[in-house]
C-alpha positions in Angstrom: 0.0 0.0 0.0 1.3 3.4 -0.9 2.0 6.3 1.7 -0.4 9.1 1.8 0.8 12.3 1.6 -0.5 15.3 2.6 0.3 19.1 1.6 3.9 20.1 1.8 5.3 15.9 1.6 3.6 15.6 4.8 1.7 12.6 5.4 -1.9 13.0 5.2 -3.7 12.2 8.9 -5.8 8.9 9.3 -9.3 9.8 10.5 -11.1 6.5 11.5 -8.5 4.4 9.2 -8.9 6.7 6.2 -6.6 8.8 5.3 -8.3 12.3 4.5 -8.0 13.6 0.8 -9.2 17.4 1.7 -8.4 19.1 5.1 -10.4 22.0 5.7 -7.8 25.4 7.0 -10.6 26.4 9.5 -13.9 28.4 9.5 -13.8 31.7 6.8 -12.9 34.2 9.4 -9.6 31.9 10.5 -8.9 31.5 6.7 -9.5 34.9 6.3 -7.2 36.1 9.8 -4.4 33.4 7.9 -4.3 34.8 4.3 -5.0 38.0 4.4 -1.6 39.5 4.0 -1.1 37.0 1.1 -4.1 38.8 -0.2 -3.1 42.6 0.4 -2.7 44.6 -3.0 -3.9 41.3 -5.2 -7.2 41.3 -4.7 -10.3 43.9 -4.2 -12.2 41.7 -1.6 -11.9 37.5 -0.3 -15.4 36.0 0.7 -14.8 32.9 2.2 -18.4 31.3 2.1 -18.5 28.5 5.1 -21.2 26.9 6.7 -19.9 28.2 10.5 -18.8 31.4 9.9 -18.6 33.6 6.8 -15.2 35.6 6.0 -15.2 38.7 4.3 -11.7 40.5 4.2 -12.4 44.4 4.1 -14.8 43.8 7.3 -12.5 41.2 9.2 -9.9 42.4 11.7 -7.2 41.4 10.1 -8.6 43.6 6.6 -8.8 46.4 9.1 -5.5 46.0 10.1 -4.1 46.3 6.7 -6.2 49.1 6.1 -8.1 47.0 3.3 -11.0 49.2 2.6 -14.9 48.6 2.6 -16.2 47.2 -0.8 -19.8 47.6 -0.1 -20.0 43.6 -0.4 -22.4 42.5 2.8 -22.8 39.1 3.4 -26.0 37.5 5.4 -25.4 35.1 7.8 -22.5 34.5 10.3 -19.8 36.6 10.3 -16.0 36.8 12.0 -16.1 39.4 14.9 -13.4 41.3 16.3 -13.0 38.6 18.8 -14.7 34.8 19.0 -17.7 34.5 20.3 -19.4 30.9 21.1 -23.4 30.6 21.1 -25.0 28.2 23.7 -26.4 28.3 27.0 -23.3 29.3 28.6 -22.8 31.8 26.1 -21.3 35.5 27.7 -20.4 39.1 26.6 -16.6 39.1 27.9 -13.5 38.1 26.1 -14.3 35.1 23.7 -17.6 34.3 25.0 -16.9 34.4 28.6 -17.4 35.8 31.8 -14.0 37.9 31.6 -14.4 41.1 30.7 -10.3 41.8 31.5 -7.7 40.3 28.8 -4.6 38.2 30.1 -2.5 41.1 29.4 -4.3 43.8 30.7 -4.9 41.4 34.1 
């Protein structure tokens, strides 16, 4: 049986004896926070349509950062916000869905 290799020569990981042919990066706003300087001065706008969250690069963070400016292009659905936030019963308004309302740094 032949090795399977994933991107870069790696190998490819086994996921319930089957070795995965496509890997997903992560939801559109971590592909988005990832790529973006990659994207800066090539492109007018990245929409990176997923079924958790939706990425658009002039209204991300990371666009913001890099001064990427607004396109007018508004997606419905979920979108990346400046910082996660997780839905659920437990669900808060602090830092990344919590009870904190003080970062690590600032602590």
């Amino acid at each position: 049986m032949a090795a399977h290799r994933g991107g870069a020569g790696r190998p490819s990981p086994i996921v319930n004896g089957v070795a995965e042919e496509r890997m997903r990066v992560g939801c559109g706003s971590a592909t988005i926070g990832m790529f973006a300087k990659q994207w800066q001065g090539k492109v007018d706008e990245v929409v990176v349509v997923d079924d958790h969250i939706t990425g658009v690069l002039s209204e991300h963070q990371a666009g913001k950062l890099l001064d990427i400016p607004d396109t007018g292009i508004k997606m419905k659905g979920r979108r990346s916000t400046p910082r996660p936030i997780f839905s659920g019963r437990r669900a808060r308004h602090g830092w990344g869905g919590t009870k904190n309302f003080r970062s690590i740094v600032g602590a």
